[in-house]
GUDRENZA-19415 format. One record per atom (N, C-alpha, C): residue in one letter; x, y, z. Coordinates in steps of 0.2 Angstrom, whole numbers, plus 5000, padded with zeros to 4 digits. Layout:
% residues N
<rec r="A" px="X" py="Y" pz="Z"/>
...
This chain:
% residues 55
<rec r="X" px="4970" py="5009" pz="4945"/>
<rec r="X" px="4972" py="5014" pz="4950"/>
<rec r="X" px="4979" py="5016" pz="4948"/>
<rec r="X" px="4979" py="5022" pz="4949"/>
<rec r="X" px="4985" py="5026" pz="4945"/>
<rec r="X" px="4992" py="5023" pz="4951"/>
<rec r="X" px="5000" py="5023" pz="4949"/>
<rec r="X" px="5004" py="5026" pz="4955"/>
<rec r="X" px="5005" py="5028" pz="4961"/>
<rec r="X" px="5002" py="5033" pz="4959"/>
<rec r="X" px="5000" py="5039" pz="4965"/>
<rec r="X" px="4996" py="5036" pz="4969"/>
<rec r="X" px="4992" py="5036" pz="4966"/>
<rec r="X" px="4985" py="5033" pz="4971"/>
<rec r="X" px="4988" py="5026" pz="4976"/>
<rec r="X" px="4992" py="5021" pz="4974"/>
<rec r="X" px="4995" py="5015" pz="4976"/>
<rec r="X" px="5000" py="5017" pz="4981"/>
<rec r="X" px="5003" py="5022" pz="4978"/>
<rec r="X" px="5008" py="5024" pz="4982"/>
<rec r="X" px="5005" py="5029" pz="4990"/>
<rec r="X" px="5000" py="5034" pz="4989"/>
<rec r="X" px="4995" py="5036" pz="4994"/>
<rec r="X" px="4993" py="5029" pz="4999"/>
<rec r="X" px="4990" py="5023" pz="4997"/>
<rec r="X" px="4988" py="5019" pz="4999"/>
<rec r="X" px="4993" py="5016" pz="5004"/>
<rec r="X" px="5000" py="5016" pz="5002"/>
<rec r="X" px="5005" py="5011" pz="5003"/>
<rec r="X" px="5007" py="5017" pz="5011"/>
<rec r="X" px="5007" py="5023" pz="5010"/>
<rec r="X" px="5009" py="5028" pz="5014"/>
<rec r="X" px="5003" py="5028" pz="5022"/>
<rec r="X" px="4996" py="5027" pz="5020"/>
<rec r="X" px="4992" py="5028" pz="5023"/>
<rec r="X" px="4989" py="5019" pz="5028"/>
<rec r="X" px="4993" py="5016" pz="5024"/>
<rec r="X" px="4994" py="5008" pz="5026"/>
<rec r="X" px="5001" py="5008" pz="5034"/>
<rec r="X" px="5005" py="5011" pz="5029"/>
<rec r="X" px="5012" py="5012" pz="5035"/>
<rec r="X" px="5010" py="5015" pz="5040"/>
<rec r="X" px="5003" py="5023" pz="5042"/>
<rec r="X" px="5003" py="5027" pz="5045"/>
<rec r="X" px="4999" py="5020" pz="5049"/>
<rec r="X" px="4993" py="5018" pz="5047"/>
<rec r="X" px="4991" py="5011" pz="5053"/>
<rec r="X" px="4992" py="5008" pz="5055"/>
<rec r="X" px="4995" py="5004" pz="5050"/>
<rec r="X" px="5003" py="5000" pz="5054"/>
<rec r="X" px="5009" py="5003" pz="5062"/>
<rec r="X" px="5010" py="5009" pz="5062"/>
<rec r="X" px="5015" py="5013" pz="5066"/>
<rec r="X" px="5008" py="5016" pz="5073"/>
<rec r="X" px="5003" py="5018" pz="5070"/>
<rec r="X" px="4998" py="5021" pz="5074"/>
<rec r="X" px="4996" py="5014" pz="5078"/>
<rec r="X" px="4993" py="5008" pz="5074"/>
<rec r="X" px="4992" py="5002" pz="5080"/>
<rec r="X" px="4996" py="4999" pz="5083"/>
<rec r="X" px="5004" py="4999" pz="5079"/>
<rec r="X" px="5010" py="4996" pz="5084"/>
<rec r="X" px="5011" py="5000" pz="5092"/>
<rec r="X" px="5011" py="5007" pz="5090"/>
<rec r="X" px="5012" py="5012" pz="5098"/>
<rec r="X" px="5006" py="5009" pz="5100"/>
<rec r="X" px="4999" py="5010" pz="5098"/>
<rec r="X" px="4995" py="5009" pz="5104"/>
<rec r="X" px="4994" py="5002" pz="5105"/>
<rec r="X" px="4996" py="4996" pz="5102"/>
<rec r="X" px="4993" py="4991" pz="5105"/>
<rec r="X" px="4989" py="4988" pz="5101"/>
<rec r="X" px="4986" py="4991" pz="5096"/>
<rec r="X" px="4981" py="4989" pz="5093"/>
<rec r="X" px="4983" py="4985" pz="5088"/>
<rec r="X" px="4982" py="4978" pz="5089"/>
<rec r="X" px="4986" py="4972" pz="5083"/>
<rec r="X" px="4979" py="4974" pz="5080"/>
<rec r="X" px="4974" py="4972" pz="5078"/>
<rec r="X" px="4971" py="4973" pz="5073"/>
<rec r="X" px="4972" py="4978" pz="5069"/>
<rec r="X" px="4974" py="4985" pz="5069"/>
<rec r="X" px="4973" py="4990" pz="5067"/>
<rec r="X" px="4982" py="4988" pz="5063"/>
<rec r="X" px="4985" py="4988" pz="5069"/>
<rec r="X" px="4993" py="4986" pz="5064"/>
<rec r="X" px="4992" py="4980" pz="5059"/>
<rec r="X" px="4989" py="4977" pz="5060"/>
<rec r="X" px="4988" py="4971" pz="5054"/>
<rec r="X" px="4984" py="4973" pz="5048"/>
<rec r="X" px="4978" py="4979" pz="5049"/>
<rec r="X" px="4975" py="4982" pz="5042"/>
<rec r="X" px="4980" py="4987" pz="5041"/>
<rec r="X" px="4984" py="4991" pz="5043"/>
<rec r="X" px="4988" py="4994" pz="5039"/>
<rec r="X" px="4992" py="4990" pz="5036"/>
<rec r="X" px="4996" py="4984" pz="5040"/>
<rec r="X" px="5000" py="4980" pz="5036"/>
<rec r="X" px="4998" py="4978" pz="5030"/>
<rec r="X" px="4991" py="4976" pz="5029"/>
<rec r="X" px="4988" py="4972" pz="5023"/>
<rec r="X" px="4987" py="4979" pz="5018"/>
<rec r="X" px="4986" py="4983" pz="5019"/>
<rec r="X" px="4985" py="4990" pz="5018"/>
<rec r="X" px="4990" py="4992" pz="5014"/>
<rec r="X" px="4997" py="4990" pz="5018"/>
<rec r="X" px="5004" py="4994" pz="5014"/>
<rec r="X" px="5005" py="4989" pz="5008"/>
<rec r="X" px="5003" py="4982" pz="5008"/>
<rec r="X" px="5006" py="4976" pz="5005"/>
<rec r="X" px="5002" py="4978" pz="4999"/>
<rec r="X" px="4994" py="4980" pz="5000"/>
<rec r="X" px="4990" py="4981" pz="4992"/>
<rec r="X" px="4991" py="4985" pz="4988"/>
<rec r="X" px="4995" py="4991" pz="4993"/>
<rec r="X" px="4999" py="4997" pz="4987"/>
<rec r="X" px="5003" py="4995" pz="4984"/>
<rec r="X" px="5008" py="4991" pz="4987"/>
<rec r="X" px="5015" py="4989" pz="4983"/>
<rec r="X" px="5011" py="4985" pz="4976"/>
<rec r="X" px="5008" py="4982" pz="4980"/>
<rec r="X" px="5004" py="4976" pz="4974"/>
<rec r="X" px="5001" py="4981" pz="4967"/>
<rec r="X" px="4998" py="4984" pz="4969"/>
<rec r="X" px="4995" py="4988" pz="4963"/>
<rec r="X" px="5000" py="4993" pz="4959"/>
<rec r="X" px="5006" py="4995" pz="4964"/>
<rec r="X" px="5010" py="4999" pz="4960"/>
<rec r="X" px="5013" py="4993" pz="4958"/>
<rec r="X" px="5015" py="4988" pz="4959"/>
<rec r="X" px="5018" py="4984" pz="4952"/>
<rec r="X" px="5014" py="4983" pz="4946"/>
<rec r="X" px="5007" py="4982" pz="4948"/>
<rec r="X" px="5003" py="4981" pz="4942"/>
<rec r="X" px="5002" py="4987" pz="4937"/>
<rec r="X" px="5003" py="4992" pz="4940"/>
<rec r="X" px="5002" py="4997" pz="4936"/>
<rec r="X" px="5008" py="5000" pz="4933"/>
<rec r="X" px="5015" py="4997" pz="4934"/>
<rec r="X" px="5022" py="4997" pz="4931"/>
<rec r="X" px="5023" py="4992" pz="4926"/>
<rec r="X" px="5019" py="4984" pz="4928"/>
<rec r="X" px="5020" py="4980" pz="4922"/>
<rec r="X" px="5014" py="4984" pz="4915"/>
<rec r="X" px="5007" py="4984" pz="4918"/>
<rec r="X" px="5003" py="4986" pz="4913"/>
<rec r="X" px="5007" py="4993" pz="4909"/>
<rec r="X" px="5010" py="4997" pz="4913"/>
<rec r="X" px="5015" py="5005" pz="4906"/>
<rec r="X" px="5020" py="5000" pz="4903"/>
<rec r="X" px="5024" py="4994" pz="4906"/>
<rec r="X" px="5029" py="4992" pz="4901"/>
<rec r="X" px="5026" py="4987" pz="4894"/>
<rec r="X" px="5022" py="4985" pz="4896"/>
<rec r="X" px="5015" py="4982" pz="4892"/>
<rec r="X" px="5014" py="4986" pz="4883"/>
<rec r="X" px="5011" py="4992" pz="4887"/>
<rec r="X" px="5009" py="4998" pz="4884"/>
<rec r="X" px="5014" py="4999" pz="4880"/>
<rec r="X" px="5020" py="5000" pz="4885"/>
<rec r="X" px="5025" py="5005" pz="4880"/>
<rec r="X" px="5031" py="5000" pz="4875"/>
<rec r="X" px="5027" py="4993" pz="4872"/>
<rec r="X" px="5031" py="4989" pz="4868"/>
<rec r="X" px="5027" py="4991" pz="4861"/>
């Protein structure tokens, strides 16, 4: 998974997060949250794997 795509997922994780906090919805706040946490995680993977690359 490219950056972008990590970074789209990390943004689209915050929006379910924010959308189930106002309504109430802890399940839905809890898959955004895991949501947001799997972006960050792949954007670091995909930042070690380019410094990897670029030795």
């Amino acid at each position: 998974m490219g950056k972008g795509k990590a970074k789209a997922k990390q943004v689209k994780g915050k929006l379910k997060e924010t959308t189930g906090n106002v309504t109430g919805d802890r399940r839905l706040e809890a898959e955004g949250r895991a949501e947001k946490v799997s972006g960050k995680v792949e954007e670091s993977a995909e930042r070690a794997r380019k410094n990897l690359r670029d030795r």
